[in-house]
Structures are given as structure tokens and as C-alpha cells.
C-alpha positions in Angstrom: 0.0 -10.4 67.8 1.9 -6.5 67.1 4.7 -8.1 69.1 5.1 -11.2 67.1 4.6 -9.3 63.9 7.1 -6.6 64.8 10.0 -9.2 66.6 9.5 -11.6 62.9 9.6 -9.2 60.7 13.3 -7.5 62.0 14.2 -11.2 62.2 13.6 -12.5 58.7 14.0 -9.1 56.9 17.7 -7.1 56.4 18.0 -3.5 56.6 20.1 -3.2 53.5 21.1 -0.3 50.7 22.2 -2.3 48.2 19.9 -0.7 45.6 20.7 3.2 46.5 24.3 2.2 46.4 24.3 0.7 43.4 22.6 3.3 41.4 19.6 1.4 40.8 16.1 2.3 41.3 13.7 1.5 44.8 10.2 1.1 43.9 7.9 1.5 46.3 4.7 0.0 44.6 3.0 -2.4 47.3 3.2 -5.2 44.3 7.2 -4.1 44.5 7.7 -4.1 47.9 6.2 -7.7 48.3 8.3 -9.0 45.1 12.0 -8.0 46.7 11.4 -7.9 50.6 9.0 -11.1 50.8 9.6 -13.5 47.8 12.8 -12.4 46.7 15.8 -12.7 50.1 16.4 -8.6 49.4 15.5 -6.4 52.4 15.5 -2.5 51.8 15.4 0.8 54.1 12.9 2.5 55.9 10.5 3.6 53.1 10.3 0.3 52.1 10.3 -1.9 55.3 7.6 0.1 57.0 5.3 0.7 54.1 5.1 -3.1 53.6 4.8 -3.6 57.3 2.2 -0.6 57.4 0.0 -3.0 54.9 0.7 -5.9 56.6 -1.2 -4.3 59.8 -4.0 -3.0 58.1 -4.5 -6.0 55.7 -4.9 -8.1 59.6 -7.5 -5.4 60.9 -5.1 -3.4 62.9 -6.0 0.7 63.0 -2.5 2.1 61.4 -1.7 5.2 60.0 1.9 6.4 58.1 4.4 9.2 59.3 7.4 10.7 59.2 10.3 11.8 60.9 13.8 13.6 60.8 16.2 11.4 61.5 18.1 13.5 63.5 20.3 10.8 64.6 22.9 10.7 61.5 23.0 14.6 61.1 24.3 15.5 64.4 22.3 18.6 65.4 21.5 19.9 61.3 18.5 20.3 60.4 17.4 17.4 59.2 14.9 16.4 56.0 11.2 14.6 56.8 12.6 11.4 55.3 12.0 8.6 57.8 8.5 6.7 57.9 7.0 4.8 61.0 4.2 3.5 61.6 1.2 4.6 64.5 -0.8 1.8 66.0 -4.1 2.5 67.8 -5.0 -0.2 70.3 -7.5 -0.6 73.0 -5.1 0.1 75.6 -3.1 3.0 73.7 -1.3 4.2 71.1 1.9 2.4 69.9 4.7 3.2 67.3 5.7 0.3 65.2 9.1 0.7 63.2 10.8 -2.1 61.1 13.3 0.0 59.5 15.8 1.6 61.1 18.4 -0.7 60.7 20.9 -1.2 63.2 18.6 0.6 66.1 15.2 -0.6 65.1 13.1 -1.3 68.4 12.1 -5.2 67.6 8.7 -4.5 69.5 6.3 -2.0 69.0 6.7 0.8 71.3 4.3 2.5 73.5 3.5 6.1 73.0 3.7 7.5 76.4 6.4 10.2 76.8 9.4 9.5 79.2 8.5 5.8 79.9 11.4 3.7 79.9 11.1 0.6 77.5 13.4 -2.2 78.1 13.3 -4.4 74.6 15.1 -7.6 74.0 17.7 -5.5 71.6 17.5 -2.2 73.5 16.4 0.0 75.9 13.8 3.1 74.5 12.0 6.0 75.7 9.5 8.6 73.9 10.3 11.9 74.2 7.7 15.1 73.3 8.4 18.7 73.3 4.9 20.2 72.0 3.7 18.4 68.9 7.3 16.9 68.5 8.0 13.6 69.8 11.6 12.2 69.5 11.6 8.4 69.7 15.7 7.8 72.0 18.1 4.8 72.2 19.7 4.1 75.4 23.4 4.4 75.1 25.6 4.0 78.2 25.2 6.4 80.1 22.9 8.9 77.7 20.4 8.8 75.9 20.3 9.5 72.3 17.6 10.9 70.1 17.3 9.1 66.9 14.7 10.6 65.5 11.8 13.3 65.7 8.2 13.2 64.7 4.5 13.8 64.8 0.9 12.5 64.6 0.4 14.1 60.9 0.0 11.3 59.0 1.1 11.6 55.2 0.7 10.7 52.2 2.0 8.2 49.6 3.6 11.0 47.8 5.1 12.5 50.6 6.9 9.0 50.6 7.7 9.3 47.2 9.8 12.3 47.7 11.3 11.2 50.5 12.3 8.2 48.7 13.5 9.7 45.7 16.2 11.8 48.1 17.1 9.2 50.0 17.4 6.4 46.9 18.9 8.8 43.9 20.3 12.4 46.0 24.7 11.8 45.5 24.9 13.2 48.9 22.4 10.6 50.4 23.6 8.5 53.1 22.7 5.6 51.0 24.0 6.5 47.9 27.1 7.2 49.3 27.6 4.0 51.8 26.6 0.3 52.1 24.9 -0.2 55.4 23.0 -3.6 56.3 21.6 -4.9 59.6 19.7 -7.9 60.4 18.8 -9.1 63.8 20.3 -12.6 64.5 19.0 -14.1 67.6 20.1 -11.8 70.8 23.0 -9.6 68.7 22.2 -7.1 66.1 25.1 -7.4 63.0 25.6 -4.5 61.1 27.6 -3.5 58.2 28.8 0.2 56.6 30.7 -0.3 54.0 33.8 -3.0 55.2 33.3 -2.6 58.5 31.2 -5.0 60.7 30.1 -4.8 64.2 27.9 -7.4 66.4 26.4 -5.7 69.3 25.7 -8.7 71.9 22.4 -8.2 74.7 24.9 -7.0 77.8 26.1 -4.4 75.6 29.4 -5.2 74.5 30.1 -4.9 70.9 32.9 -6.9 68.5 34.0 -5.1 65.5 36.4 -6.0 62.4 37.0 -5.4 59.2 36.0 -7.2 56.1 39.4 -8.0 54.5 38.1 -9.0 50.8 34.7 -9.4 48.7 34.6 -13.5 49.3 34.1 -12.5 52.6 31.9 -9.8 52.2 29.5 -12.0 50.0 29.9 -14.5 52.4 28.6 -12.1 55.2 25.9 -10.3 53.0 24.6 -14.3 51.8 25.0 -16.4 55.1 24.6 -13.8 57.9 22.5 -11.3 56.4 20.1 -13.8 54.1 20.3 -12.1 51.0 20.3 -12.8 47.5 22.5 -10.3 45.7 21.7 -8.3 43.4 25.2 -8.0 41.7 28.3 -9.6 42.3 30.4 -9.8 45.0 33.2 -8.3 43.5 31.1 -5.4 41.5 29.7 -4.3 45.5 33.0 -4.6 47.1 35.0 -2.7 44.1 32.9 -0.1 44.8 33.0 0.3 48.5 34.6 3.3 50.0 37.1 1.8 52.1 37.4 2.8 56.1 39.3 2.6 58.9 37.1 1.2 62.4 36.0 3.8 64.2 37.4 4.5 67.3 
């Protein structure tokens, strides 16, 4: 049943920014949260995504319990701030992390806490890493692996979350202030989006990338591809779009 939950929920439910990017606030009252990522086609980031998710568990009689982590991933060896959240799931036969919202690397099954194990997933291949009390949860890449982020068993506490979210949703040097990004899982491939630039990473590894050329086709993307109701226009989200070349 943590399967199914975890593999429907990546699959109905975008990773998306549009609310940090657009100045506006991200509320993460459980009433909220239901309102925009359930009734509402809007997805949201990590804060959100796994604090609904989180509830979900517990509300089905699953034995949960919130953390954090440093996403160490986008900073690159800086030190990076506690402002991820995931989610730990005690079951009979272990303990299991659970996270719905990492956008374009979320694992789309709950992963088993057992350092050094090699997890083959349907959208990638994992492993748990632990140095002391600090696990790093790593993405297969080629031929390395790559640590996305670090945590630990100290569960915290809806204000914890708070402040996190308050960084990552209003700080002007946020990633997600600064930069649209949106992910969705669509059947085998992952699509994500930064800003204009889209990339579909397909099961064997191989990914496609482009570049959006105009808003029709970014609304069309966002709407059709990523399921989502927007929030502004079109035209208001691409106009304000920093514009970059594909990477290399």
C-alpha cells in the first residue's frame, strides 16, 4: 500500500514553483495544502508535497514521523540550510523513507533505510548512504553516484517547517524565487522544466532537451503535460522568466 501511495502520488501531483516565483505566498496549513495540491490541479515543493503526503500516511494508520535535510545537491559542496522535509516510515519489516517532493529526482517508491543497498526504482537507481548520525539519500548518475541530500532521524517540528518554508518561498536568493522549476512523472520519463528549458529523461537513461520558444508553448506544457491549472497567465509567467541557454 506505501508503494502505491508513493508511485500515485508523484504521478498525479507536479513539483512546481509557481507560487515562490511569482511572489506569492505558500501556506502550509493542512486545510491549504489539500485546497491547492488535491482539489485545485496546483502541485507545490517539498514542504508542501511531503507534509500532505506525511498526513495522508498517518490519517491510513501508518507510523510516520517528519524530517529534514540539506539538500546538498543544488549547493555543490556549501554548506547547505535544513530546508528539505521527508518523510520516515516504520514497518514491520524496517524502516523506510518516503519522499514526494524532490522534483525531478524524487524516488517514486518508498525507499528502504539500510545503508549502501542499491535500490533499482522504476525512475531510478538509489542508495542510502550514513556517516555517523548523517545519512545522505544518492541518485545514480552514469557512472557515479550523486548525493542529493543529507539527513537524520530527529524528527521536527511544524515550525521548523515554517522557517524552512519561509526561506525557501519569500528569501530573493532562493532557488525558487529566483527560477521556475516543474516536474511531473509521466508514465516511464520524468519531464522537467527550469525556467524555458525542458528536458524528458526516458527509463534507459537517455534524455531529450529543448527550449521553450514562446509562452503559448509554455502554457501549453505547464496545462497539458504538467496538469496544472495556472495561477496567472501565460504571458505574466513567461515575461518574467529569466531566459537560458541549454546546458551543455
Amino acid at each position: 500500500m506505501l508503494r502505491e501511495l508513493n508511485a500515485r502520488h508523484v504521478a498525479h501531483i507536479a513539483f512546481e514553483t509557481l507560487d515562490p516565483f511569482l511572489g506569492r505566498p505558500v501556506d502550509l496549513d493542512p486545510a491549504a495544502l489539500q485546497a491547492k495540491l488535491v482539489r485545485s490541479r496546483r502541485g507545490g515543493y517539498c514542504q508542501e508535497h511531503n507534509a500532505l503526503f506525511h498526513d495522508v500516511l498517518n490519517a491510513v494508520g501508518f507510523s510516520v514521523a517528519a524530517l529534514g535535510g540539506r539538500v546538498v545537491w543544488a549547493f555543490k559542496g556549501q554548506p547547505a540550510p535544513l530546508t528539505h522535509r521527508l518523510t520516515l516510515v516504520e514497518l514491520p519489516e524496517g524502516n523506510f523513507i518516503a519522499d514526494v517532493g524532490f522534483g525531478g529526482q524524487s524516488p517514486t517508491v518508498p525507499l528502504r533505510l539500510e545503508p549502501d543497498l542499491e535500490q533499482i526504482t522504476p525512475h531510478g537507481t538509489y542508495r542510502v548512504a550514513r556517516e555517523g548520525e548523517v545519512f545522505g539519500l544518492q541518485l545514480r548518475l552514469d557512472d557515479r553516484w550523486e548525493t542529493m541530500y543529507q539527513f537524520t532521524l530527529a524528527a521536527q517540528t511544524r515550525v521548523d517547517f515554517e522557517v524552512a518554508n519561509w526561506f525557501t518561498s519569500t528569501h530573493p536568493r532562493s532557488l525558487f524565487t529566483q527560477n521556475l522549476v516543474v516536474c511531473r512523472v509521466v508514465g516511464e520519463t520524468r519531464v522537467n522544466l527550469r525556467n524555458s528549458n525542458v528536458s524528458v529523461r526516458h527509463p534507459d537513461g537517455h534524455v531529450e532537451q529543448r527550449a521553450l520558444a514562446d509562452s503559448p508553448e509554455l502554457g501549453k506544457l505547464l496545462e497539458d503535460v504538467m496538469d496544472l491549472a495556472l495561477p496567472a497567465s501565460a504571458e505574466a509567467i513567461w515575461a518574467k522568466l529569466p531566459k537560458q541557454p541549454l546546458p551543455s
